[in-house]
SEGUKOL-186729 format. One line per 5 residues: number of its first residue (from 1); for each residue x, y, z of C-alpha. Coordinates in steps of 0.001 Angstrom, whole numbers, plus 500000, padded with zeros to 6 digits. Layout:
% residues N
NUM> X Y Z | ...
***
This chain:
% residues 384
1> 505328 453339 519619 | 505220 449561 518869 | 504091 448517 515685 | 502122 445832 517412 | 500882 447607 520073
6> 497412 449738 520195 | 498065 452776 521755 | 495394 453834 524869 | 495262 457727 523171 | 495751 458967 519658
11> 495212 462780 518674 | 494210 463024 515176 | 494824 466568 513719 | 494788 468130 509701 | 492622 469018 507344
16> 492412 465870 505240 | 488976 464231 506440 | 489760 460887 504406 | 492832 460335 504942 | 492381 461087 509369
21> 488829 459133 508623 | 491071 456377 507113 | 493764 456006 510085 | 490861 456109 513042 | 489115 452774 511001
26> 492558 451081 510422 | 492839 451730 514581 | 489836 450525 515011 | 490285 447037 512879 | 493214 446550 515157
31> 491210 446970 518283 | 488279 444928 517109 | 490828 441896 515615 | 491787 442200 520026 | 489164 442799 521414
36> 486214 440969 519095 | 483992 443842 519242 | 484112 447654 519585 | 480908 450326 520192 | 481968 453952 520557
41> 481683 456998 523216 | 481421 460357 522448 | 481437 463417 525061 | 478314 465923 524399 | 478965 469170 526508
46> 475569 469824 526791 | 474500 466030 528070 | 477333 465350 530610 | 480294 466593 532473 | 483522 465919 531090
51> 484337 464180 534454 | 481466 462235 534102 | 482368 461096 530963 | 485716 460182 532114 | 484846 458020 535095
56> 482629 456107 532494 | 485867 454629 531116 | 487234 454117 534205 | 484061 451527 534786 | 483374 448258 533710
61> 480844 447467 531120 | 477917 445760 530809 | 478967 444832 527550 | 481580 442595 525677 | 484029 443988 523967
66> 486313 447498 523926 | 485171 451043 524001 | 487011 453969 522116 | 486312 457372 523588 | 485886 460145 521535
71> 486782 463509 522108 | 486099 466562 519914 | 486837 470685 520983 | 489754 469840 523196 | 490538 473457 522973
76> 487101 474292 525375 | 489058 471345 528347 | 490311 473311 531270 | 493735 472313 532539 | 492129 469894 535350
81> 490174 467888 532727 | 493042 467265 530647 | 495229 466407 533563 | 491816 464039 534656 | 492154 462622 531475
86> 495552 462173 531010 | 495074 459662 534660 | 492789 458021 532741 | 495185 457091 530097 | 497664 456211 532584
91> 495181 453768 534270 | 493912 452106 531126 | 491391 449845 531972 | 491670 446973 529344 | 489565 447430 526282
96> 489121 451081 527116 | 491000 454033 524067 | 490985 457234 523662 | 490634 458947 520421 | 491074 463145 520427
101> 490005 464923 517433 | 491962 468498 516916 | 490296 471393 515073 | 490286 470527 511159 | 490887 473285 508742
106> 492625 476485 508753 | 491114 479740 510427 | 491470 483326 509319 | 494037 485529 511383 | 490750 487120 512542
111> 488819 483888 514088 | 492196 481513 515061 | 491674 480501 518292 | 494837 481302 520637 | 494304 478123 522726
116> 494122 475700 519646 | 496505 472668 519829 | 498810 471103 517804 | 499045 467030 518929 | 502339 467081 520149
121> 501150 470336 522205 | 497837 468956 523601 | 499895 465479 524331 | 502802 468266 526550 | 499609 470113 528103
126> 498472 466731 529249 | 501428 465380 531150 | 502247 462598 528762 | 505554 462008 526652 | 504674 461888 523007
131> 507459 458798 522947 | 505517 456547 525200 | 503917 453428 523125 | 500254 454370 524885 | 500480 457246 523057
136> 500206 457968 519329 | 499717 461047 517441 | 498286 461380 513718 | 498422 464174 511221 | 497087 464417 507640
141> 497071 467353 505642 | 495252 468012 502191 | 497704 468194 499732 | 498878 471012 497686 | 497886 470810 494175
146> 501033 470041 492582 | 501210 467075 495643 | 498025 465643 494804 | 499626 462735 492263 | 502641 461212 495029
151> 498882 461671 497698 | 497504 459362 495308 | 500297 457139 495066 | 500866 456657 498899 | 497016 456020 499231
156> 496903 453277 496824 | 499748 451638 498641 | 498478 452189 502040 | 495114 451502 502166 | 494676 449483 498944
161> 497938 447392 499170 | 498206 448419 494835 | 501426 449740 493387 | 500413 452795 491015 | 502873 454888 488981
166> 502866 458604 488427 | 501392 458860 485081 | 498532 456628 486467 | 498082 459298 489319 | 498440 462164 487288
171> 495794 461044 484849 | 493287 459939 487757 | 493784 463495 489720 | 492955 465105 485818 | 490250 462954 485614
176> 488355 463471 489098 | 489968 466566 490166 | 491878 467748 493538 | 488735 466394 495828 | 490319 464050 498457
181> 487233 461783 499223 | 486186 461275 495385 | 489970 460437 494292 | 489519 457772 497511 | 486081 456863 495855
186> 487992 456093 492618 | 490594 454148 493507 | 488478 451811 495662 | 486642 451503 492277 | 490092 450382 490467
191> 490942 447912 493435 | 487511 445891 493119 | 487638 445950 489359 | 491466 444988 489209 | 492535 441534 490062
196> 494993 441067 493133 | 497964 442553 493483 | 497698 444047 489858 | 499274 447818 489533 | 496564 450564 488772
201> 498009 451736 485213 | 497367 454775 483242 | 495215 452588 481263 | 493559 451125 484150 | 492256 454535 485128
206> 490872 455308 481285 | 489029 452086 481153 | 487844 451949 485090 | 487340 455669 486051 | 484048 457243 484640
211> 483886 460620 486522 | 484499 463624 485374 | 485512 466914 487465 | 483958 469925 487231 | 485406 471711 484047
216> 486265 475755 485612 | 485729 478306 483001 | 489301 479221 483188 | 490351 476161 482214 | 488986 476348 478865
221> 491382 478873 477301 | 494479 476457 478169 | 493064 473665 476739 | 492919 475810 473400 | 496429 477348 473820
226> 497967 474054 474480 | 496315 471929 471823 | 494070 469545 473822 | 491483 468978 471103 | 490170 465835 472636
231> 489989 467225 476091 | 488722 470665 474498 | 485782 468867 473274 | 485224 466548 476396 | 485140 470106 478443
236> 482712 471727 476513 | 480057 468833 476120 | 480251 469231 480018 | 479837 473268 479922 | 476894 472862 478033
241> 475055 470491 480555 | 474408 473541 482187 | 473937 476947 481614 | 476252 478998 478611 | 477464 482553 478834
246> 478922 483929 475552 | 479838 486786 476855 | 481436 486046 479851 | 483571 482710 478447 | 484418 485735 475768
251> 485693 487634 478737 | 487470 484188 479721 | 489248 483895 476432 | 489962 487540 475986 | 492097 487922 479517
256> 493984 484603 478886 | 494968 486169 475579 | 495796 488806 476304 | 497912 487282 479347 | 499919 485479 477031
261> 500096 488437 474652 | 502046 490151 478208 | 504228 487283 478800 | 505502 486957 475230 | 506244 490963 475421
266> 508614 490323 478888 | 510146 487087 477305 | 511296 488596 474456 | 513360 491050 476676 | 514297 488358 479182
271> 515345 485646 477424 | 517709 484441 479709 | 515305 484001 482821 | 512627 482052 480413 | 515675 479570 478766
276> 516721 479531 483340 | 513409 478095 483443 | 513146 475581 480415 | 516767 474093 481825 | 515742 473524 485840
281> 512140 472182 485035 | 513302 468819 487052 | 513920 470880 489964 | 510766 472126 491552 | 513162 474656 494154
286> 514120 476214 491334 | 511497 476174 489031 | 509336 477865 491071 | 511408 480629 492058 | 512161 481259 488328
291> 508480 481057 487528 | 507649 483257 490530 | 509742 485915 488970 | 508380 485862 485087 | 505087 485913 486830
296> 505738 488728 488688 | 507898 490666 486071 | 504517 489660 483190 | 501922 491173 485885 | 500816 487507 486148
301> 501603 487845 489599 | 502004 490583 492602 | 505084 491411 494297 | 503091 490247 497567 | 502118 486798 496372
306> 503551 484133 497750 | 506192 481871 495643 | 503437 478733 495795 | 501486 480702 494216 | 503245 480732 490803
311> 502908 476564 490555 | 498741 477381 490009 | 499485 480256 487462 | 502239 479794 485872 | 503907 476285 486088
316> 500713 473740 486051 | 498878 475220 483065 | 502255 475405 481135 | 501799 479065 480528 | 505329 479993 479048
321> 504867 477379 476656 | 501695 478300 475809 | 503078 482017 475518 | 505913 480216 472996 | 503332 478547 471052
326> 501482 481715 469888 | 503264 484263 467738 | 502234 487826 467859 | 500121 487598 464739 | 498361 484689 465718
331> 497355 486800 469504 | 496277 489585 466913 | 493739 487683 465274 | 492446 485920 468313 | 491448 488957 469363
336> 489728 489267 465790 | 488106 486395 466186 | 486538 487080 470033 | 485380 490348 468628 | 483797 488824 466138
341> 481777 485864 467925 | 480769 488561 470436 | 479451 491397 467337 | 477844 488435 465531 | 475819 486729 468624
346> 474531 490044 469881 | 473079 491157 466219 | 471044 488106 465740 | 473422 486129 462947 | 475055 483114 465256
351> 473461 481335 467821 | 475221 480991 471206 | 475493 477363 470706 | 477776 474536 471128 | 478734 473906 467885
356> 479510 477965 467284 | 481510 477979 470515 | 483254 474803 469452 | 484308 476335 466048 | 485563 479320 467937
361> 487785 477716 469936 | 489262 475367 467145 | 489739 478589 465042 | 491949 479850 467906 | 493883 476564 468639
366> 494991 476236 465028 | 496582 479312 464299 | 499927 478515 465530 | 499854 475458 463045 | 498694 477500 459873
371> 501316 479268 457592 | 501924 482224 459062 | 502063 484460 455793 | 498735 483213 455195 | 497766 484827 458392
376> 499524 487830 457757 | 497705 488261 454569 | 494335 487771 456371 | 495085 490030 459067 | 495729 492928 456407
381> 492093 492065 455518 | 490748 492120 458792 | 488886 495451 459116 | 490447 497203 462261
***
């Protein structure tokens, strides 16, 4: 297709709602910069025929300026209304386009529908050649998680004409989380606040960016393991906005511990995969097929899980290193300490508070920096 040439049809297909809601207004700037103004059509089962609809575009208007047709469920058109269709693309009456609107999502293997399309499918079913400069087909995806940053990245430079680095990206998908249409929301914040043409920073998005995800409760236990006092803190001024469960973030704390208390176990017999791992970390390939299999030989992971599936467990919350950072004796008395918290909130002599919760956590994130015979000593007073 010609760069400077609107094409008559364009299937839009994915799961990425911005980023497809994105393309079909940049279209539509195009057609309205041509055309002066633009009003839109949309085919209702229920309040027309699809013919009907059709042979609407096929007619002149009583109005200035271009029409865009808008078709949804393409998957419920009969052969005859796509080839009816596909004449009508051929024709195109000036000012008239077609936009198609594939199924969004993913279905279950019990409710995926047999007939559903993919564009370059639909465009084949149709009669038309996917080369042909009328034609124009769009797909967007939501990322993966570990994709979300270079998303970011492209979107500043596509729709905000800003250059961003990864860092920048990284600490803006931290920040606001994995959700497509707030990271959007956020960096059309940073473009009216920046001046022209200025690159969105990592300290851009500290000074600029004011929302904060969603803190999961899982996330909580990596924040101690790794060290992340500030972010520790940030996290659980957040938790207690809302409603606090000692004995379930107990739970929380106890599992991840005891996960790491597993992985250091299978390290220490297979050194050589875990220093495989440390040495490829620049190469994703191989990371994650390393990290797949200390997941899988820890229990962190089933046989049957898929190799993505170890970037979410194993490789974004730094989980070997976290493993590395806690000795033995310092998983020991963590689990002292959860006992404790639990024995002491349930007979009345701590309060399930913030500042309790706080102090347990910091209790557990700075035993790998005390002495470690000091621990040893205390653990030998520990009653068991």
């Amino acid at each position: 297709m010609a760069d400077d040439r609107i094409p008559v049809l364009t299937v839009f297909n994915g799961d990425d709602h911005v980023s497809l809601e994105k393309e079909q207004e940049s279209i539509a700037e195009k057609i309205r910069t041509e055309h002066g103004e633009l009003s839109y059509e949309r085919f209702f089962a229920s309040e027309e025929s699809f013919e009907d609809f059709i042979s609407r575009s096929l007619s002149p208007s009583m109005f200035p300026g271009a029409r865009v047709f808008c078709i949804a469920d393409s998957e419920k058109l009969t052969e005859s209304e796509l080839k009816f269709l596909a004449e009508a693309v051929k024709t195109h009456v000036e000012g008239v386009y077609f936009f198609i609107l594939l199924e969004r999502g993913k279905s279950s293997g019990k409710t995926k529908n047999k007939k559903a399309y993919t564009p370059a499918s639909l465009i084949k079913k149709m009669g038309l050649s996917s080369n042909s400069d009328d034609v124009n087909k769009i797909s967007r995806r939501v990322p993966r998680e570990y994709e979300m940053p270079e998303w970011v990245v492209k979107t500043a430079s596509s729709h905000f004409s800003r250059k961003m680095d990864k860092p920048a990206a990284e600490q803006l998908v931290d920040m606001v989380g994995t959700d497509t249409g707030r990271l959007f929301s956020e960096l059309d914040k940073l473009d009216i606040y920046l001046d022209n043409n200025k690159k969105i920073t990592k300290e851009s998005v500290d000074v600029i960016t004011d929302a904060s995800r969603d803190v999961k409760p899982y996330e909580i236990p990596g924040m101690i393991a790794r060290g992340e006092a500030a972010e520790l803190i940030k996290s659980i001024n957040l938790i207690f906005r809302g409603s606090f469960s000692a004995p379930f973030y107990v739970t929380v704390l106890f599992y991840h511990f005891w996960k790491l208390a597993t992985l250091r176990s299978f390290a220490v017999k297979n050194m050589k995969l875990i220093r495989q791992y440390k040495k490829n970390s620049g190469n994703y390939k191989i990371t994650i097929e390393v990290a797949y299999k200390i997941g899988v030989g820890s229990g962190l992971l089933k046989p049957s899980d898929k190799y993505g599936k170890a970037y979410p467990l194993v490789i974004k919350p730094q989980i070997i290193e976290q493993a590395q950072r806690y000795k033995e004796v310092h998983l020991k008395h963590t689990i002292f300490y959860l006992r404790d918290y639990d024995s002491n909130i349930k007979k009345g002599i701590i309060k399930a508070d913030k500042n309790t919760f706080l102090d347990l956590c910091f209790k557990i994130m700075k035993l790998p920096d005390a002495d470690k015979e000091r621990h040893g000593e205390i653990l030998l007073q520990h009653r068991v």
